[in-house]
Kinemage of the C-alpha trace (Angstrom):
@kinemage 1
@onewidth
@group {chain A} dominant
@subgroup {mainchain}
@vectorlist {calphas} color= white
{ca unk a 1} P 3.553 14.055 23.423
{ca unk a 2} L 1.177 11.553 21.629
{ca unk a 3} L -2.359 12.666 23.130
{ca unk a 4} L -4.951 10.316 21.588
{ca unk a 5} L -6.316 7.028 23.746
{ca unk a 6} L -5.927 4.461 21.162
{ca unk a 7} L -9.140 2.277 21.268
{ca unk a 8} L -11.565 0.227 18.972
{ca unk a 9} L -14.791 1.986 18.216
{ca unk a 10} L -18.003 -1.152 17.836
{ca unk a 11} L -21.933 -0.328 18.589
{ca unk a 12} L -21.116 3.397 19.947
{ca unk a 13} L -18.538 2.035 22.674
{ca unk a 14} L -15.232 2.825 22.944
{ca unk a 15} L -12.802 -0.573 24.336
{ca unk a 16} L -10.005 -2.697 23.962
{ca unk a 17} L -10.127 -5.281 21.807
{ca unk a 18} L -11.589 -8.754 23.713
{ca unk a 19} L -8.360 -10.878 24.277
{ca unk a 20} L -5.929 -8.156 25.313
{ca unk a 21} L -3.492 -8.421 22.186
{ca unk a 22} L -2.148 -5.475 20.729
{ca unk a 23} L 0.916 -4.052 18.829
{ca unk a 24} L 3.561 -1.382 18.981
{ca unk a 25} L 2.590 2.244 17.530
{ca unk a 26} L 6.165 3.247 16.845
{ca unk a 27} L 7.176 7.124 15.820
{ca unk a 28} L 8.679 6.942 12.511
{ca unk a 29} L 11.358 9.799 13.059
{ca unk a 30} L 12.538 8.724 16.770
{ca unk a 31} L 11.936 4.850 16.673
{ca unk a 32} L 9.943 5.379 19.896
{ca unk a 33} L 7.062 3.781 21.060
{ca unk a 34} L 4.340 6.254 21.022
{ca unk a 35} L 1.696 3.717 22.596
{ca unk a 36} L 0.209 0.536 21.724
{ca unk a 37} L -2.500 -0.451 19.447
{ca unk a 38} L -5.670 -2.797 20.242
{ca unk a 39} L -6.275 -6.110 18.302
{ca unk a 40} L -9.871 -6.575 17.642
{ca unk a 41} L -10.749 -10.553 18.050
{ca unk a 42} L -12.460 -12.416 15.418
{ca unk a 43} L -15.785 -11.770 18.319
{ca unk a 44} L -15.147 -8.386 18.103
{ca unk a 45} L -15.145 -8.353 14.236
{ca unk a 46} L -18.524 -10.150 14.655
{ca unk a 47} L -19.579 -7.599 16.861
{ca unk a 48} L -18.539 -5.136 14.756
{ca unk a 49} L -20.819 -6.678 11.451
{ca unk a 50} L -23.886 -6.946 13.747
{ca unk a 51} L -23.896 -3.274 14.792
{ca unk a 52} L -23.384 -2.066 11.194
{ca unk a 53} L -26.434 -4.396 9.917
{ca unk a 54} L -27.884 -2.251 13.212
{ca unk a 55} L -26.748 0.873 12.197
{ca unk a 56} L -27.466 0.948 9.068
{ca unk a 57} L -31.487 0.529 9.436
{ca unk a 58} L -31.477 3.337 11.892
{ca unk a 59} L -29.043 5.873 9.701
{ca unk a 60} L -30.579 4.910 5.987
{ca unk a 61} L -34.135 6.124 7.555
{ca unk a 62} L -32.754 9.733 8.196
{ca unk a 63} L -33.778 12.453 5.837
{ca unk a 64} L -30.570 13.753 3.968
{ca unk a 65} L -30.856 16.564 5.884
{ca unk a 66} L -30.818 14.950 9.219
{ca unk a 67} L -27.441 13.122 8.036
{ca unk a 68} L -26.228 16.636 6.761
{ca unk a 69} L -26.037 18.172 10.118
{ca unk a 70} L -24.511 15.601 11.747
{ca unk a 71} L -22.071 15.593 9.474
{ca unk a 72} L -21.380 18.869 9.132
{ca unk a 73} L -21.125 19.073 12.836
{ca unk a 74} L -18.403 16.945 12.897
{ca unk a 75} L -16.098 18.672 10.356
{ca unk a 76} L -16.742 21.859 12.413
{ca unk a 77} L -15.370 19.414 15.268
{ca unk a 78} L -12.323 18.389 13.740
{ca unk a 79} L -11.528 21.659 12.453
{ca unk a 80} L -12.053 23.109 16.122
{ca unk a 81} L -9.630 20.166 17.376
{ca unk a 82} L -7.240 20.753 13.976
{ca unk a 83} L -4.292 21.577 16.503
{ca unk a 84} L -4.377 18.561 18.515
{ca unk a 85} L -4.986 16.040 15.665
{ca unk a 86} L -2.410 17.488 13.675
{ca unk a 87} L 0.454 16.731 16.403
{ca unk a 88} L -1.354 13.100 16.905
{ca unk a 89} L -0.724 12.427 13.123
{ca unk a 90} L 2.862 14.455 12.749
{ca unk a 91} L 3.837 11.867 15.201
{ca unk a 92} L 2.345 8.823 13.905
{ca unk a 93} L 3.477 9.709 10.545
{ca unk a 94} L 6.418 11.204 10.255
{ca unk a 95} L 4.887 13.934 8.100
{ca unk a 96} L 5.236 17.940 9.394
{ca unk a 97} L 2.715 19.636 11.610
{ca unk a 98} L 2.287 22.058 9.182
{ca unk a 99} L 1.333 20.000 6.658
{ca unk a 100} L -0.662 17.451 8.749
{ca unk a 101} L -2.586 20.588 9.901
{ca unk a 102} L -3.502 21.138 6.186
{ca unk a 103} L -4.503 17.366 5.909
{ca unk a 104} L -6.994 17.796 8.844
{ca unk a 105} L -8.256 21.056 6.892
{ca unk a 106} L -8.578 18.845 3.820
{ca unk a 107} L -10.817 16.307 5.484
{ca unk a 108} L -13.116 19.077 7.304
{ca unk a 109} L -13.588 20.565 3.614
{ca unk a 110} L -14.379 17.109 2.457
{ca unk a 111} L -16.247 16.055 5.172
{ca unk a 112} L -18.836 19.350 4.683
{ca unk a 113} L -18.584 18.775 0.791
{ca unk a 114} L -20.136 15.033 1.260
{ca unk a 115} L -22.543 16.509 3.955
{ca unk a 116} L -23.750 18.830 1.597
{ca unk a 117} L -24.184 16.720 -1.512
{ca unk a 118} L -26.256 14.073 0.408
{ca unk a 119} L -29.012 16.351 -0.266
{ca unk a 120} L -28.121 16.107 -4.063
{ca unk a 121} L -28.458 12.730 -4.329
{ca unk a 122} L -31.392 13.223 -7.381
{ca unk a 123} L -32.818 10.650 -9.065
{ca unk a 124} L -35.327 11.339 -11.927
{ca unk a 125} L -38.849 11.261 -13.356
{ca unk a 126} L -38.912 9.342 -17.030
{ca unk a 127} L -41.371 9.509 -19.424
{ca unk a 128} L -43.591 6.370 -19.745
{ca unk a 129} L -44.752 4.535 -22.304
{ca unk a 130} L -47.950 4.047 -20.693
{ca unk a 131} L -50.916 6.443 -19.601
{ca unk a 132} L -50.974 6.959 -16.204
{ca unk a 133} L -47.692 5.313 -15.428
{ca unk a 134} L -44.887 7.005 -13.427
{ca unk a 135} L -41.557 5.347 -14.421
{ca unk a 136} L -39.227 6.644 -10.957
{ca unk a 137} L -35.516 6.107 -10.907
{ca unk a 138} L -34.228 6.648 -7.275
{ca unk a 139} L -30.985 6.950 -5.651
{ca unk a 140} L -30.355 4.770 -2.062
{ca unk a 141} L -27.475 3.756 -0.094
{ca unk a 142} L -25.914 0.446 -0.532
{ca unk a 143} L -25.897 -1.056 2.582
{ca unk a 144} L -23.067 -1.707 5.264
{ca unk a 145} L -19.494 -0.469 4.025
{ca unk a 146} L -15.830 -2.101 4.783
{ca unk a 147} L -13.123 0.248 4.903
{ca unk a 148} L -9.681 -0.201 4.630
{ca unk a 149} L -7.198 2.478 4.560
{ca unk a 150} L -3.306 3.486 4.066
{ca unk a 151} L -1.175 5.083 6.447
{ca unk a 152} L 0.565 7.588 3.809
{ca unk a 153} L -2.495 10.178 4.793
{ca unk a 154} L -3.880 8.941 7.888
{ca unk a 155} L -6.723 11.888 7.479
{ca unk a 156} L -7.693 12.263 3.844
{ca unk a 157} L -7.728 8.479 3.346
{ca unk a 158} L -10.276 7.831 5.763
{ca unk a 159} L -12.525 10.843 5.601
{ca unk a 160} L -13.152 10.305 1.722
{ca unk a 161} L -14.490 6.726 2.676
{ca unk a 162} L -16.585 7.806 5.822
{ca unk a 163} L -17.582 11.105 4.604
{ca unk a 164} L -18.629 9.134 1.207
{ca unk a 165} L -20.557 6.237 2.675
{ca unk a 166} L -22.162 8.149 6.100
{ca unk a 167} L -23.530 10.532 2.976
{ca unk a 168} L -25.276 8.590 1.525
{ca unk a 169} L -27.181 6.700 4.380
{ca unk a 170} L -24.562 3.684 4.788
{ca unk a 171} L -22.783 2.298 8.263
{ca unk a 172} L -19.634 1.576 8.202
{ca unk a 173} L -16.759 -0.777 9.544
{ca unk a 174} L -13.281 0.621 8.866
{ca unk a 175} L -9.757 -0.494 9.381
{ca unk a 176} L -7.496 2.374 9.259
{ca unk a 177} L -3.569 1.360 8.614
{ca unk a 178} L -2.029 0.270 12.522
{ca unk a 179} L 0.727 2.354 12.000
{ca unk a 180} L -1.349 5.627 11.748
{ca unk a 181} L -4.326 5.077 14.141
{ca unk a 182} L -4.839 7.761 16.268
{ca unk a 183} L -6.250 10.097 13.314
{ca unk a 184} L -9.287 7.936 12.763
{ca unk a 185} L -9.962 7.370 16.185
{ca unk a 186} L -9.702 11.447 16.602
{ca unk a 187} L -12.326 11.520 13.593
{ca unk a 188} L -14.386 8.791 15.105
{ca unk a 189} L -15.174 10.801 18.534
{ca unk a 190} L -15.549 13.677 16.305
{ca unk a 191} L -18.670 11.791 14.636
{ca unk a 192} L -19.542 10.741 17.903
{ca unk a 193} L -19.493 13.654 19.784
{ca unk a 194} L -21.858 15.410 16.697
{ca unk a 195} L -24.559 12.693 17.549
{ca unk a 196} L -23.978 9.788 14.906
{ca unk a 197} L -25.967 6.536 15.919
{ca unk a 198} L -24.279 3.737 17.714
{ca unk a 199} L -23.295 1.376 14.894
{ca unk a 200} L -23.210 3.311 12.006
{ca unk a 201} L -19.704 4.247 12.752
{ca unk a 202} L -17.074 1.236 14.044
{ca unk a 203} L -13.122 1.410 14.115
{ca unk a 204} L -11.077 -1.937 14.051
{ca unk a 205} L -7.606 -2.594 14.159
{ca unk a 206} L -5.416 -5.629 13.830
{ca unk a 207} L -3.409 -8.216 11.223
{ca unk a 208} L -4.803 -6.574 7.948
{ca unk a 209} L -5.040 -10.285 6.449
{ca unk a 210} L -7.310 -11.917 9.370
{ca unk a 211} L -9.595 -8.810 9.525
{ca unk a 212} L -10.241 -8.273 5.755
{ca unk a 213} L -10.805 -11.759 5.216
{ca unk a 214} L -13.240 -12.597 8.056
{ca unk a 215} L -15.055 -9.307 7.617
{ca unk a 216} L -15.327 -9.477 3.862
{ca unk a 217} L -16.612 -13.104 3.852
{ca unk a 218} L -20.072 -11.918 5.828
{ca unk a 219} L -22.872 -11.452 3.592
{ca unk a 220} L -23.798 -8.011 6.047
{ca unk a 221} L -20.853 -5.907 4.195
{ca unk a 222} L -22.331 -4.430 0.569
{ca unk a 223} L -19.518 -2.982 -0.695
{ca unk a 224} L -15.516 -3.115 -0.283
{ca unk a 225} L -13.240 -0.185 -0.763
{ca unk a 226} L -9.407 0.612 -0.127
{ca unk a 227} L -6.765 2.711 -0.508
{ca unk a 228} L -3.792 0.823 -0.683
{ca unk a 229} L -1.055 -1.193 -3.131
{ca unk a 230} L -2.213 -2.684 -6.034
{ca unk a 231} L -1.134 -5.871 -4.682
{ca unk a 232} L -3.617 -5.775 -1.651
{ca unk a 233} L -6.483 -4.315 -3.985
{ca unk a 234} L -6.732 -7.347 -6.222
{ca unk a 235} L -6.556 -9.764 -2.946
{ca unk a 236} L -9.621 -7.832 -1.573
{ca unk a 237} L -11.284 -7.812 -5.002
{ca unk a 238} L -11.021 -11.825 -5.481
{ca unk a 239} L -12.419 -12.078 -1.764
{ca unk a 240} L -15.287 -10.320 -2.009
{ca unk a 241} L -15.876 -12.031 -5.629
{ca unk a 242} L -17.713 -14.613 -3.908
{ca unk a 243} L -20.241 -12.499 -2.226
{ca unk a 244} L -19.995 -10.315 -5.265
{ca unk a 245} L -19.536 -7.382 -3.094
{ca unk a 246} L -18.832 -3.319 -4.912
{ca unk a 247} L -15.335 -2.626 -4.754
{ca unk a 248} L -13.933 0.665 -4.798
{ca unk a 249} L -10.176 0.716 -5.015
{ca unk a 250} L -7.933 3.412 -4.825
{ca unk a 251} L -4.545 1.593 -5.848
{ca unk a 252} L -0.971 1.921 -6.575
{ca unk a 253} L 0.337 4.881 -9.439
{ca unk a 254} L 3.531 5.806 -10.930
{ca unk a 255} L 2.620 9.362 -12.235
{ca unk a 256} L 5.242 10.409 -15.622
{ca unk a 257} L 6.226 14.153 -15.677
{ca unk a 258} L 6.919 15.366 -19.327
{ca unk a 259} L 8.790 18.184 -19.486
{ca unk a 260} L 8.326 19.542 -23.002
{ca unk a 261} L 10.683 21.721 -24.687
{ca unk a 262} L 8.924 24.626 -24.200
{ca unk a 263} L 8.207 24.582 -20.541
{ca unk a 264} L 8.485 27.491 -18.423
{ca unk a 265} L 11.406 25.599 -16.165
{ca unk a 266} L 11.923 27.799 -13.513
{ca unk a 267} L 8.166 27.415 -12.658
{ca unk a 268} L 8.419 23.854 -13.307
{ca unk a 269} L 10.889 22.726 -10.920
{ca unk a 270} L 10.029 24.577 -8.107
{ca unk a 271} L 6.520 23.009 -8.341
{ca unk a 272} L 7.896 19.049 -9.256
{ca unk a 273} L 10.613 19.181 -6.056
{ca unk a 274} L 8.036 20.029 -3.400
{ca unk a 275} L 5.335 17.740 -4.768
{ca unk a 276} L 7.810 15.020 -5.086
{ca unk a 277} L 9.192 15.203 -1.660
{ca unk a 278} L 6.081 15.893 -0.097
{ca unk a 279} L 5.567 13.021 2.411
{ca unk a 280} L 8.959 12.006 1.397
{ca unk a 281} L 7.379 10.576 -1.721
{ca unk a 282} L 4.975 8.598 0.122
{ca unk a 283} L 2.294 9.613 -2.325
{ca unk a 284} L 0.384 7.771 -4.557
{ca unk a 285} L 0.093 10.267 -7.061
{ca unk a 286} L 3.799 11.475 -6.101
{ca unk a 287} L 5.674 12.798 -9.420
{ca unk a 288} L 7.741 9.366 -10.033
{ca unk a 289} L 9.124 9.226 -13.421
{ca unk a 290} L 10.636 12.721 -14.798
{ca unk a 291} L 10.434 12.751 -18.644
{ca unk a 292} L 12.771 15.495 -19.812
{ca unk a 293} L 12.676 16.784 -23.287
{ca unk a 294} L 16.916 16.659 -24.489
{ca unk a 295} L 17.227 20.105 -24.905
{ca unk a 296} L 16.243 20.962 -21.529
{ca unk a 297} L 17.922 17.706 -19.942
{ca unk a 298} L 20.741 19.217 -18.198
{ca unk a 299} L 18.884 22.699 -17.108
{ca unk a 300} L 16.549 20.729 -15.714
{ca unk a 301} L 18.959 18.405 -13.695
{ca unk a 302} L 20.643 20.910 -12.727
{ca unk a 303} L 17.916 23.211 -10.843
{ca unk a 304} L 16.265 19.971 -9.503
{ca unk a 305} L 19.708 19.846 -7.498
{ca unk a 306} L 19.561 22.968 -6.676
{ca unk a 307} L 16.041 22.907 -4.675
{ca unk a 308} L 16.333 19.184 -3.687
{ca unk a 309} L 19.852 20.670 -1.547
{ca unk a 310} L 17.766 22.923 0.279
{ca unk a 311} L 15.198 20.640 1.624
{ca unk a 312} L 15.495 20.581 5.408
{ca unk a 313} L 14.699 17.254 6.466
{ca unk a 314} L 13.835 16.719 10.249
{ca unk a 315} L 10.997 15.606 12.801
{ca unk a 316} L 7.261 16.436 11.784
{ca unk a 317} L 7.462 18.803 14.877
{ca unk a 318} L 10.829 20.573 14.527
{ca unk a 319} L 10.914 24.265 13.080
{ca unk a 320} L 11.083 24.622 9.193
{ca unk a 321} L 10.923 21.093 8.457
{ca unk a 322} L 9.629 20.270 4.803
{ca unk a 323} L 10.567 16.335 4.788
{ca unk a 324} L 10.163 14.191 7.486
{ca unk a 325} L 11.222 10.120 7.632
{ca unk a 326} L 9.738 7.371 5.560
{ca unk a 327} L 6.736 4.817 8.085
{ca unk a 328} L 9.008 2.340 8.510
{ca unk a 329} L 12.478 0.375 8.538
{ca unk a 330} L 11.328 -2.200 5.810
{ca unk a 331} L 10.633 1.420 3.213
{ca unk a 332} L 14.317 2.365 3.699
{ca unk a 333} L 15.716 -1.547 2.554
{ca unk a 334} L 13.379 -0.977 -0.711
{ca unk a 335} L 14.532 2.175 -1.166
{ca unk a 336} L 18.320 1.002 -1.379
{ca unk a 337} L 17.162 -2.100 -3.815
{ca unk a 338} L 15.995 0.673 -6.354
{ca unk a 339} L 18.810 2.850 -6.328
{ca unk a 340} L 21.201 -0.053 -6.421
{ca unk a 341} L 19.409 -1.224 -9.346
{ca unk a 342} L 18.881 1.578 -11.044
{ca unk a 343} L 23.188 2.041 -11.006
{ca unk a 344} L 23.737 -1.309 -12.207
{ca unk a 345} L 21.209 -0.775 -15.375
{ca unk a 346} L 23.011 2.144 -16.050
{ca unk a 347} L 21.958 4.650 -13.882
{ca unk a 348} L 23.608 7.534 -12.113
{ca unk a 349} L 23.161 9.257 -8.593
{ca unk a 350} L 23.549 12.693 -8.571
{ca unk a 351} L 22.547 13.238 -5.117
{ca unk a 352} L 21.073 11.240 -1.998
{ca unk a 353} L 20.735 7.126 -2.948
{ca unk a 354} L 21.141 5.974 1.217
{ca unk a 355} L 20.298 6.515 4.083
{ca unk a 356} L 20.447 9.432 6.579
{ca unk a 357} L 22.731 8.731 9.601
{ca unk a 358} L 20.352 9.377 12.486
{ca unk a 359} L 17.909 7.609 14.746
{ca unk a 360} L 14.879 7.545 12.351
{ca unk a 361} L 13.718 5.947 9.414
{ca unk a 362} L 15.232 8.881 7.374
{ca unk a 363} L 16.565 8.469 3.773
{ca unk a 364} L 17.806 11.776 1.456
{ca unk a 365} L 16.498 12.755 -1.059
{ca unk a 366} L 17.443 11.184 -4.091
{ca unk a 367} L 17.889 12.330 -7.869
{ca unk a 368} L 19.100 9.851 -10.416
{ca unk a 369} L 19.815 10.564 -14.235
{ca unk a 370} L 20.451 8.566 -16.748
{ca unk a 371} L 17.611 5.996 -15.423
{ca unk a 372} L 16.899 3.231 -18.800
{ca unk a 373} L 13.574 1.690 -18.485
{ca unk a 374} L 15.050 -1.542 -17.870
{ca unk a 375} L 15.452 -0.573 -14.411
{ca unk a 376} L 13.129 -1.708 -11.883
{ca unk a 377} L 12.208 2.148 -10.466
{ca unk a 378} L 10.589 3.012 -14.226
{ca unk a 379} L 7.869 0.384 -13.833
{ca unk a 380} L 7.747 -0.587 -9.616
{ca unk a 381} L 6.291 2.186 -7.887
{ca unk a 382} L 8.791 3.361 -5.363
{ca unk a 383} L 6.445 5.359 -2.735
{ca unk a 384} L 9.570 7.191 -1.496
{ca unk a 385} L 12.232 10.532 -2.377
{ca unk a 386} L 13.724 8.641 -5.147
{ca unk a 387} L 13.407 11.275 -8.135
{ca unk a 388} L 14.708 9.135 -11.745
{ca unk a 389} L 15.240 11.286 -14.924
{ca unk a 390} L 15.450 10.358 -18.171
{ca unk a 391} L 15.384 12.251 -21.752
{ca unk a 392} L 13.154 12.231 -24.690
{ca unk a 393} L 13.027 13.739 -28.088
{ca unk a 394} L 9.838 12.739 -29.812
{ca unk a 395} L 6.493 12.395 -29.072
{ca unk a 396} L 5.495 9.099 -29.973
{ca unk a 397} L 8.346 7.249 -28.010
{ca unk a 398} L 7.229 9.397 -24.923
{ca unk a 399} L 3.723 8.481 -24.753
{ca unk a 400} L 4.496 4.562 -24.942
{ca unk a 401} L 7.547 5.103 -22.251
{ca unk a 402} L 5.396 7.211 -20.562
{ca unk a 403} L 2.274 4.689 -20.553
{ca unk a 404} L 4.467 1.505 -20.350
{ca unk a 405} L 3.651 0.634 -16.682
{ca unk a 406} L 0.847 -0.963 -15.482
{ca unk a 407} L -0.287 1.877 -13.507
{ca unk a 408} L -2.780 4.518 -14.411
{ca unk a 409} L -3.743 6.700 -11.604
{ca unk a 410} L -2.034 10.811 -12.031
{ca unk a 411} L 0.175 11.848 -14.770
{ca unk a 412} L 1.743 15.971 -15.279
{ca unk a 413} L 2.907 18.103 -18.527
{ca unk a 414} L 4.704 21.211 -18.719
{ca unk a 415} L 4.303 23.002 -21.406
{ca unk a 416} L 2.931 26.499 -22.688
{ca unk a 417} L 1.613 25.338 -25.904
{ca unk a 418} L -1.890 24.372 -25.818
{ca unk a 419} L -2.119 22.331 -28.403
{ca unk a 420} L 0.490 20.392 -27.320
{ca unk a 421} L -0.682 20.296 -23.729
{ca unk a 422} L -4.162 18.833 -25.038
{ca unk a 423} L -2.253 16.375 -26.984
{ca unk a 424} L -0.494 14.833 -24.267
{ca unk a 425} L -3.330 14.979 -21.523
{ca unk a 426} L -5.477 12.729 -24.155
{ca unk a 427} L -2.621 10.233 -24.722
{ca unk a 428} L -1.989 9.546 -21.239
{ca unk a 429} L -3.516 6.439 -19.610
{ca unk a 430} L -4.627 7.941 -16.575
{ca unk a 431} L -7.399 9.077 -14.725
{ca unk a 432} L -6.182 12.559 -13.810
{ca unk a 433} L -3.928 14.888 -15.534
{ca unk a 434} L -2.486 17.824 -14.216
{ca unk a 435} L -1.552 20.382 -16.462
{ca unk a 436} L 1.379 22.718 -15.559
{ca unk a 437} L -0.084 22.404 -11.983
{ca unk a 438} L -0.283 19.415 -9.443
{ca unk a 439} L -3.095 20.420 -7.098
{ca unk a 440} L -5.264 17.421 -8.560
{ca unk a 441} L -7.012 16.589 -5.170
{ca unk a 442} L -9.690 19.067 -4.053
{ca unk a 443} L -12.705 17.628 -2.239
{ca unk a 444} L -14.966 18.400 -5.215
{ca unk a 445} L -13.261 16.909 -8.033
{ca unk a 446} L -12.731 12.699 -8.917
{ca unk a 447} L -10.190 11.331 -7.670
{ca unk a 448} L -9.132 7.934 -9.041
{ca unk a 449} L -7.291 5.750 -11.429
{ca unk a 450} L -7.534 3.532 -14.728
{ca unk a 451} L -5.762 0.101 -15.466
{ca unk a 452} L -4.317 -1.079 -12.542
{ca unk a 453} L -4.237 1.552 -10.395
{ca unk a 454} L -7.990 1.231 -9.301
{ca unk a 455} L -11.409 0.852 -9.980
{ca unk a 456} L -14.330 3.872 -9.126
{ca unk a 457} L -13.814 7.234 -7.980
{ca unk a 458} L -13.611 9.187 -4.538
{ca unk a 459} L -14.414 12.400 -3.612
{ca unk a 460} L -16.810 15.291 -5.957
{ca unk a 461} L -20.243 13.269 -6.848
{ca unk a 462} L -18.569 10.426 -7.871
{ca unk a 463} L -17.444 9.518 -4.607
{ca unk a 464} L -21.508 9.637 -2.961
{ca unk a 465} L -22.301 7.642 -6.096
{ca unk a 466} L -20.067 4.576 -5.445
{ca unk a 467} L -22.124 3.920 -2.534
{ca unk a 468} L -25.558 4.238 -3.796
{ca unk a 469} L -27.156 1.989 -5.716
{ca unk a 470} L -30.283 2.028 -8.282
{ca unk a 471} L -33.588 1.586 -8.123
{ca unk a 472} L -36.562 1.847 -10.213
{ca unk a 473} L -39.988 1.873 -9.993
{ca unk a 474} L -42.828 1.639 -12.637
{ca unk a 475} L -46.530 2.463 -11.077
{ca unk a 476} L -49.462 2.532 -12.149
């Protein structure tokens, strides 16, 4: 049962948005209506700007340690309510419990990591030129914050942006994706209930294009960031052009998986099939493009089968599930165009390429061999359980295959030859690497992309930096 009162979050107070209007909140897996979510009028978005310009003069006056324990308050919150959020995004999602339970984890982690390196936020003394000058370089927070978020991790996504900007002494206006709600609004009374300000904190929902465009066309808003396609990123980047607003934009990716020659296979496959169906490939550092060197081709095939047959594919709340549906009908159309595609360049399915027959937005998983790079699955990024291989022999033709798209964001190698491993991780255009291992998100480490896959860095101390800015002083 869907447990969380879906409501918009402006100046401290809880509501409905102004003019009644609202939408469907529809569970992915049972085509259900799990409840309904509140429009925020253009008034309420107005609302919303004036208590951020309010909230942000009473939260960038706190001492970083002030912010710290509210903060840290709150991730002890949503870890105490882990249980209960969990089932409120398994639902919304699609994903499993289990692994929306480890999401919620994730974001108390990161939430306490941010908390924590507020109080690291140095600046630095420099040497003058002058007697009796002090030259002072100082770190301070950029100002109000708009926040617009994906519904692939309805947790992560928005706790790297709130835990990033409430760190370093920003408010913040955030529009979490309508067809995951309920986790932010969980995360909001979290922040609430652990004594945040009224104002520095407020939720919106709505049409994506009327929101992002009124908001980001005040002059109250400092700095835009999102996590979503690449598509939406430059849209939001050309808007807030003319108030020359920071952007930081976690965007699309279409992460390559080399296989070299010398691999340790076993190892490799069982760790490529559960990253790529994770989320049912609704990842955007998902494994997307399988490079497999020719003498391991048909090994490698072969196991991925093997371990893709097994997946048990159900509801986020059923026993043993490890794949749940994709977020919506329009996914499962796109899905089909790929595969389809994919056949008539050349391709061929080995398993999966349609849907499951069920009530649910449910397709299986898919492996296709073969795949040229004429077909539109080697360059689009598919955000679903579609899993194309290909071959390769030499090096050189790899890297520009493998760095042909326009993306830039994760990219993996298997191999157990070090030289070969460093080789490949400095050829890749991309702005994280994972070497025989995939865990490439922690709360301390950058995560981000190159090209067009984004601009900046969340999470580690890059992700308090992108919403700080510089100043420096010179007295005498």
């Amino acid at each position: 049962m869907y447990q969380e009162k879906l409501e918009l979050l402006i100046d401290g107070t809880w509501r409905q948005g102004s003019e009644g209007v609202s939408e469907p909140l529809i569970n992915p897996a049972t085509e259900e209506t799990l409840s309904h979510v509140p429009h925020a009028s253009t008034s309420d978005l107005d609302q919303a700007l004036s208590a951020a310009a309010k909230g942000f003069k009473v939260w960038k006056k706190k001492t970083a340690a002030e912010r710290y324990a509210v903060l840290y308050k709150a991730a002890e919150l949503i870890e105490a309510r882990k249980d209960s959020i969990a089932e409120v995004l398994s639902l919304e999602n699609g994903k499993p419990v289990a692994e929306a339970a480890g999401e919620i984890m994730f974001s108390a982690e990161a939430l306490r990591f941010y908390a924590e390196e507020g109080k690291r936020a140095y600046g630095r003394i420099i040497p003058s030129r002058t007697p009796g000058v002090r030259q002072i370089v100082m770190k301070e927070p950029i100002g109000p914050v708009l926040a617009f978020t994906a519904w692939n991790f309805p947790a992560s996504n928005v706790i790297r942006k709130l835990g990033g900007a409430l760190a370093a002494g920003c408010s913040i206006i955030i529009k979490p994706a309508e067809e995951t709600p309920g986790t932010a609004v969980a995360f909001g009374r979290c922040l609430q209930d652990a004594g945040l300000p009224d104002g520095v904190l407020n939720i919106v929902f709505g049409d994506p294009a009327v929101i992002s465009s009124h908001l980001i066309a005040s002059p109250i808003p400092k700095a835009v960031t999102l996590t979503g396609s690449t598509a939406v990123g430059k849209l939001l980047q050309k808007q807030a052009a003319d108030t020359l607003k920071r952007c930081l934009m976690e965007l699309g990716g279409h992460a390559p998986v080399i296989v070299h020659k010398d691999a340790d296979l076993e190892k490799t496959l069982d760790m490529i099939v559960m990253f790529k169906f994770r989320n049912a490939g609704q990842v955007c550092t998902s494994p997307t493009r399988f490079y497999v060197h020719e003498s391991l081709y048909e090994k490698a095939i072969a196991g991925f089968v093997e371990r893709v047959k097994k997946i048990k594919i159900g509801q986020g709340n059923e026993e043993g599930t490890q794949m749940g549906p994709m977020i919506a009908e329009r996914r499962l159309g796109l899905m089909d165009e790929l595969v389809q595609d994919a056949v008539l360049n050349g391709a061929k399915i080995v398993t999966g390429g349609e849907r499951l027959d069920r009530k649910g937005y449910f397709y299986a998983p898919t492996v296709l061999r073969d795949v040229p790079d004429t077909a539109r699955i080697m360059s689009e990024e598919p955000f679903g359980p579609i899993a194309p291989f290909t071959s390769f022999s030499d090096f050189e033709t790899l890297m520009e295959r493998a760095n042909s798209t326009v993306y830039g964001l994760a990219s993996f190698v298997f191999t157990q030859d070090g030289a070969l491993a460093r080789k490949t991780e400095e050829a890749l255009e991309a702005g994280m690497v994972g070497v025989n291992f995939m865990g490439i998100s922690t709360p301390e480490t950058p995560f981000g992309g190159v090209n067009q896959s984004g601009d900046g860095s969340e999470s580690g101390i890059e992700g308090l930096e992108e919403y700080m800015r510089v100043k420096f002083i010179a007295e005498l």
